[in-house]
C-alpha positions in Angstrom: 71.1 79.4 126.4 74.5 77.1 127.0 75.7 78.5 123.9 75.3 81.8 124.7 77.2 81.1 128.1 79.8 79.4 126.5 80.6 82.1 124.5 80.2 85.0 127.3 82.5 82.4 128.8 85.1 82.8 126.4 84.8 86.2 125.3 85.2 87.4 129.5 88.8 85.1 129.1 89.7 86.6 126.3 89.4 90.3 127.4 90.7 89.2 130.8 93.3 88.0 129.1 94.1 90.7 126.9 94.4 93.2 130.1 97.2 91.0 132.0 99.1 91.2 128.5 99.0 94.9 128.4 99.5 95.9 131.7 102.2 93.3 131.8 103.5 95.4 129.0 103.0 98.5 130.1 105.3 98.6 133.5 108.0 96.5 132.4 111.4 98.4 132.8 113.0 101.0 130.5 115.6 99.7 128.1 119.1 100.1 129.7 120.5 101.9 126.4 123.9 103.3 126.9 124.6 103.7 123.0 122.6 103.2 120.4 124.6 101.5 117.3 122.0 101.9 114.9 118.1 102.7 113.9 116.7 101.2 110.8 113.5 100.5 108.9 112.1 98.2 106.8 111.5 99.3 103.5 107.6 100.7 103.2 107.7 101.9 100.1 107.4 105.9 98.8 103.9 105.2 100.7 103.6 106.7 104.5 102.7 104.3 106.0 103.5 102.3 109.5 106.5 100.4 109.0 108.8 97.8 110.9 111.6 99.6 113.1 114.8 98.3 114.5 116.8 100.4 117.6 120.1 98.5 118.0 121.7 99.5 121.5 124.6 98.7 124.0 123.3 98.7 127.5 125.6 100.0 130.2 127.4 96.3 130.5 128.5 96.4 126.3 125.8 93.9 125.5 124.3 94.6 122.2 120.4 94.3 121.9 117.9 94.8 119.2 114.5 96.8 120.0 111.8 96.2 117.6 109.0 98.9 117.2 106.4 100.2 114.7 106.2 103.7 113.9 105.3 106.1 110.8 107.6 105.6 107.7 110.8 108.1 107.3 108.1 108.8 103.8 105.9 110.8 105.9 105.8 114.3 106.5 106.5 115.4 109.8 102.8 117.1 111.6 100.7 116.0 109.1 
């Protein structure tokens, strides 16, 4: 019966834990992007597939940032 605590325990932390990440997540600020410089992707392949992005910005004060993302490959059609 500890055992089973212990991991109840655990697994109550865990999810706990998992909820402060996203809605720590979830109402941080909008980018400032004033320009973007560039939009890239890691190469996936001719597969479609979710692939590695990169948005590369100036915000309003000239300072360049990189915004990493994940979205469907450039491979895949668009609406299917």
């Amino acid at each position: 019966m500890n055992l089973k605590s212990t991991y109840a325990t655990c697994l109550f932390a865990l999810l706990a834990g998992l909820s402060v990440a996203a809605h720590a997540e979830s109402t941080a600020s909008p980018p400032d992007i004033h320009q973007v410089v560039s939009i890239s992707e890691e190469a996936g392949g001719a597969l479609c597939g979710i692939v590695n992005s990169h948005l590369t910005y100036l915000d309003a004060e000239g300072q360049r940032h990189v915004l990493d993302y994940r979205k469907f490959s450039s491979n895949c059609l668009e609406g299917s």
